[in-house]
N, C-alpha and C positions, 0 to 999 in steps of 0.2 A: 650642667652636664647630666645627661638621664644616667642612670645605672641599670641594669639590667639583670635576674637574677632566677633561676631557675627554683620552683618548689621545693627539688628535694635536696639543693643545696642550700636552700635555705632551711629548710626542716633542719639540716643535720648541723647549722651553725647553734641553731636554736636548743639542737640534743632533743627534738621531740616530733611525735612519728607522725605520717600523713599517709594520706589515702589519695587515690584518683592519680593523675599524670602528674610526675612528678618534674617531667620537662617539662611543663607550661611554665612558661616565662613570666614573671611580671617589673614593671617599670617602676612605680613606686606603691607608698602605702597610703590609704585611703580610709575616712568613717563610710559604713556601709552605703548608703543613701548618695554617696559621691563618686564611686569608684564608677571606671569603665569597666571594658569588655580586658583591659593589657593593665588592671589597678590589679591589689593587692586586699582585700574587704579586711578591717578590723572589726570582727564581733566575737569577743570573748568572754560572754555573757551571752546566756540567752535571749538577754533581755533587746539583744539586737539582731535577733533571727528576721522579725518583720522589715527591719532595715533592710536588710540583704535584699527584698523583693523590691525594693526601690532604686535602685542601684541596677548597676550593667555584670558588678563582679564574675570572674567567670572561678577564682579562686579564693579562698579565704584564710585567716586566721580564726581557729573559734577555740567553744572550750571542750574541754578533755573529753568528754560521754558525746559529742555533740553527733549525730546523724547529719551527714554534712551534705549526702547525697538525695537526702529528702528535703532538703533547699536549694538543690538546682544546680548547685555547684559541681566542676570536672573537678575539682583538687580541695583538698583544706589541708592545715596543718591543725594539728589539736595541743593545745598548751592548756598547764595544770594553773599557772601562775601568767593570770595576763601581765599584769603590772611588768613584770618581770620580765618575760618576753616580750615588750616594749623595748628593753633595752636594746636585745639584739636587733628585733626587726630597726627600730630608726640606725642601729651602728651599720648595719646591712646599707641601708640605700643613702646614708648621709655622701654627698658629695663633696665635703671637705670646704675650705674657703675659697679656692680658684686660685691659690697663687699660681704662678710661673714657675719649673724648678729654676735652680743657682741661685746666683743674686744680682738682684736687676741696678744697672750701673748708676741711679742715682743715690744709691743705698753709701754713705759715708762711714768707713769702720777705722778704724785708727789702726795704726803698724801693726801693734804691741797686740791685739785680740787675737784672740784663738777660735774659728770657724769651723764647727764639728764635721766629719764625711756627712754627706747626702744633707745639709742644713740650705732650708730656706728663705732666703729673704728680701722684701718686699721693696717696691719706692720710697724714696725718702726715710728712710731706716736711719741712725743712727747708734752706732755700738763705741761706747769710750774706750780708753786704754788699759790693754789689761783683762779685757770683759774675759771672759770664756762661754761658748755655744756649744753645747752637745750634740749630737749625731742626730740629724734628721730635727733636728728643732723646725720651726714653721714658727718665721716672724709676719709680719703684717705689715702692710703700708702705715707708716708714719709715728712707725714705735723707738721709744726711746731708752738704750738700755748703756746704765752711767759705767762709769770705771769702776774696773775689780769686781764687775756682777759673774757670777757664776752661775749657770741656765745646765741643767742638764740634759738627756736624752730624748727626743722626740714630746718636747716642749712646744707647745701651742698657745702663741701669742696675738691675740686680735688686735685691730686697728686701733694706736689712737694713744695704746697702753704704755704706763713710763714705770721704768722699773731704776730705784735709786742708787746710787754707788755702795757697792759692797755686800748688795743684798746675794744672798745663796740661796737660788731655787731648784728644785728636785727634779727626777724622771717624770716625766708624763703629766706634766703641771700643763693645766689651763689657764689662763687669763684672758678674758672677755674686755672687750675694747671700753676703754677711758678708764681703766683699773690702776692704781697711783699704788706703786710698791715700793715703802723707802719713807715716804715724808715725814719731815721732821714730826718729832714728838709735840705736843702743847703742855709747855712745861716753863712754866716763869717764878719767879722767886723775888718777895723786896728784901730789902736793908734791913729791915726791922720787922716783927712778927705783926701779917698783916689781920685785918680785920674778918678775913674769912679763917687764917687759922685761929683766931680766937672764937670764931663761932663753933668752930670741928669740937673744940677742947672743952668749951661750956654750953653746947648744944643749943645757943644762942642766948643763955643768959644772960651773959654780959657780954658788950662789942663795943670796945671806945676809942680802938686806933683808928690814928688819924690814914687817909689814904696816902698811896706809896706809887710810886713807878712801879711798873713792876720791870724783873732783870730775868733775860731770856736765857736757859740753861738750852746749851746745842747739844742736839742727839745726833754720838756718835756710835752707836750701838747693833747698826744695820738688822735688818730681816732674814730670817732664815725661814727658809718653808720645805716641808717634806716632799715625797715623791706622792704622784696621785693625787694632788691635791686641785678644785677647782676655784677660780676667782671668778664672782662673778663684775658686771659692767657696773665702773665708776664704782667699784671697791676702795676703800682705802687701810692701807693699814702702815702705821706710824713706827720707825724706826727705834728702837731699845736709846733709853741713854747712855747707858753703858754695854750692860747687857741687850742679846738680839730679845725681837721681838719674834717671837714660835710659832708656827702654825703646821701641826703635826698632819702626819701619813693619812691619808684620803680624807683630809677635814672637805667640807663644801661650803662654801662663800655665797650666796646668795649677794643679789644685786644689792647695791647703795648700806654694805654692810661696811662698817667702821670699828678698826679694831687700835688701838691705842697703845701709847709708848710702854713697852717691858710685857706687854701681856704673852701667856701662854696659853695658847690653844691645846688642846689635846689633841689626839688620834681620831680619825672619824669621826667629827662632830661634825653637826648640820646647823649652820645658820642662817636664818630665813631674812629675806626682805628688810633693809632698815634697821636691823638688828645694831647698838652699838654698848662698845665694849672700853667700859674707862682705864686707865693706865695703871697696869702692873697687878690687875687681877689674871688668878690661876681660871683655867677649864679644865676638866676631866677631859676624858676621854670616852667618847659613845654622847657626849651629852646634845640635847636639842634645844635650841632656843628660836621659839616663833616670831614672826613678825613684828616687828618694831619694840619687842623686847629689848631691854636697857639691864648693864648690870656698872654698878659704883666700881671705884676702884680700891684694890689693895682686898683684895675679896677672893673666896674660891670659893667655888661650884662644881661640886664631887662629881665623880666620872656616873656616867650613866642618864645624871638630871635631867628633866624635863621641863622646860619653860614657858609658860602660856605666853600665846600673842598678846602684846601690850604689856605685859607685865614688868614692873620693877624691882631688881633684887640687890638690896640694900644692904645684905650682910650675907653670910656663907651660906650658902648649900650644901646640906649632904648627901655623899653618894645615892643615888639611886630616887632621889627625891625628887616627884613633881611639883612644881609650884606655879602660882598662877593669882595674877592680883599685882595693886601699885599700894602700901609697900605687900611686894610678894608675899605668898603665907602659902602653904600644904596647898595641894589643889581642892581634897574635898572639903578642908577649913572655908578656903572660901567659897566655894557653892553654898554650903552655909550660910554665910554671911550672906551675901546675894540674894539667896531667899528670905531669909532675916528681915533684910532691907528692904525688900519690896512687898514683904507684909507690915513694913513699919506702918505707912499712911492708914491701914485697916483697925493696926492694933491704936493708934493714936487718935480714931475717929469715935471706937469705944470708949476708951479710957475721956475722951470728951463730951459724950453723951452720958456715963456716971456723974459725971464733974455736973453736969448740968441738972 
């Protein structure tokens, strides 16, 4: 579905001022070099002024000082913060998922659920007994959501996505399709103290038990998630044993990220890509963890922290700390080390031509 949107109502969603016609319409948004004569040009740098001449734009996005009319342009809007005004422009022309409103009749909900005003949902739906949908939710073709889930207000669920019994999710939650909310914890226990806790307890000094079944403890401890928060696609995050498993007020999910039985997320965190999180370690709040960062469990990572991609953190973090390295260490410890090491083969070529 096109959107269509005038200059200066889009200026003033943006709160930032424009020049030229402010009725000119445009249809979507576009990098300079793509846009037509009815696109929307992004160059909020200068650095894509020349762009613009490549390009049909007849309006633009640019930056704050920019002379908008000595590039050709009838309109520009001038923003301080592109990044930023990113936001609004994609929220601007986003056409949403396509549902249908109501709910489309091959959608199965059980007596007992509670179906919020103005809620959306999709084919093939499934909602257990008991569920509850908040107002204006937007479910998805072929989501699955268990008994006693609690979804609140204007909740946005993609395709695909299964959310487990008991879980309580907030206002304005996203989930991105094939996102596993609920699964059980990985959590087993033998008979007799097995041979990995003896290696926890003497750091692998000694290890002589014999192997064991291992005996599956069930998590019953369901997921609780804040309001604002994003999941990204094929998320997983594992239900509390006892206790929920946390994920606070506008934390962000990043795709194929793994969060484990009892863990608490903080407020506002950001976790990237791959990111996985072992069972019943604490997060702060504010904290960031890059790319395929890993942290052990039974661990916490003060609010604020910073995590290098790839990095492993094998024991606590404090507040405000970056770290960065496998086992983690300070971040400019290890750029250290890293240059250290890659002057090693220089310094070891000397110290062999003494020798010799």
């Amino acid at each position: 579905m096109t959107r269509s949107i005038t200059i200066a109502d889009l200026a003033r969603q943006l709160g930032a001022p424009f020049g030229g016609n402010g009725d000119l319409c445009v249809t979507r948004a576009c990098e300079p070099r793509d846009a037509g004569a009815g696109d929307l040009a992004l160059a909020m740098d200068p650095r894509f002024a020349d762009s613009l001449k490549e390009g049909g734009a007849r309006a633009a996005v640019l930056w704050a000082d920019a002379d908008w009319q000595s590039l050709g342009l009838e309109a520009a809007i001038l923003v301080g913060r592109g990044r930023l005004a990113m936001a609004g422009i994609t929220a601007a022309f986003d056409a949403g998922i396509g549902l249908e409103d109501g709910i489309h009749p091959s959608a199965v909900i059980h007596p007992t659920a509670h179906i919020g005003a103005g809620a959306t949902i999709g084919p093939l739906v499934v909602i257990g007994a008991h569920a509850k949908l908040g107002a204006r939710a937007m479910i998805a073709p072929q989501v699955s959501i268990g008994s006693g889930v609690q979804i609140g207000d204007d909740a946005l669920i993609h395709a695909g996505a299964k959310v487990a019994a008991r879980a309580h999710i907030g206002d304005r939650v996203i989930i991105q399709a094939g996102a596993v909310i609920g699964s059980d914890g990985f959590s087993f226990v033998t008979v007799e103290k097995s041979h990995v806790e003896q290696a926890r307890e003497t750091l692998g000094a000694s290890v002589d038990a014999q192997g064991q079944a291992w005996q599956r403890i069930a998590s019953i401890g369901s997921v609780v998630i804040g309001d604002d928060v994003e999941i990204g696609a094929n998320v997983t995050i594992d239900q509390g044993t006892i206790r929920p498993t946390r994920i606070g007020h506008g934390s962000k999910l990043d795709n194929q990220v793994h969060i484990g039985h009892n863990v608490i997320v903080g407020a506002h965190c950001l976790l990237c890509g791959q990111v996985g999180v072992a069972g019943s370690t604490v997060i702060g709040d504010y904290v960031v963890m890059a790319g395929q960062a890993g942290a052990a469990d039974n661990i916490t990572i003060g609010s604020g922290a910073i995590i290098g991609a790839g990095s492993g953190v094998l024991s606590n973090v404090p507040k405000g700390r970056s770290m960065m390295g496998y086992p983690a260490v300070a971040m400019q410890t290890h750029i250290e080390m890293y240059k250290a090491l890659r002057r090693l083969p220089r310094a070891l070529a000397k110290l062999s031509r003494k020798d010799s």
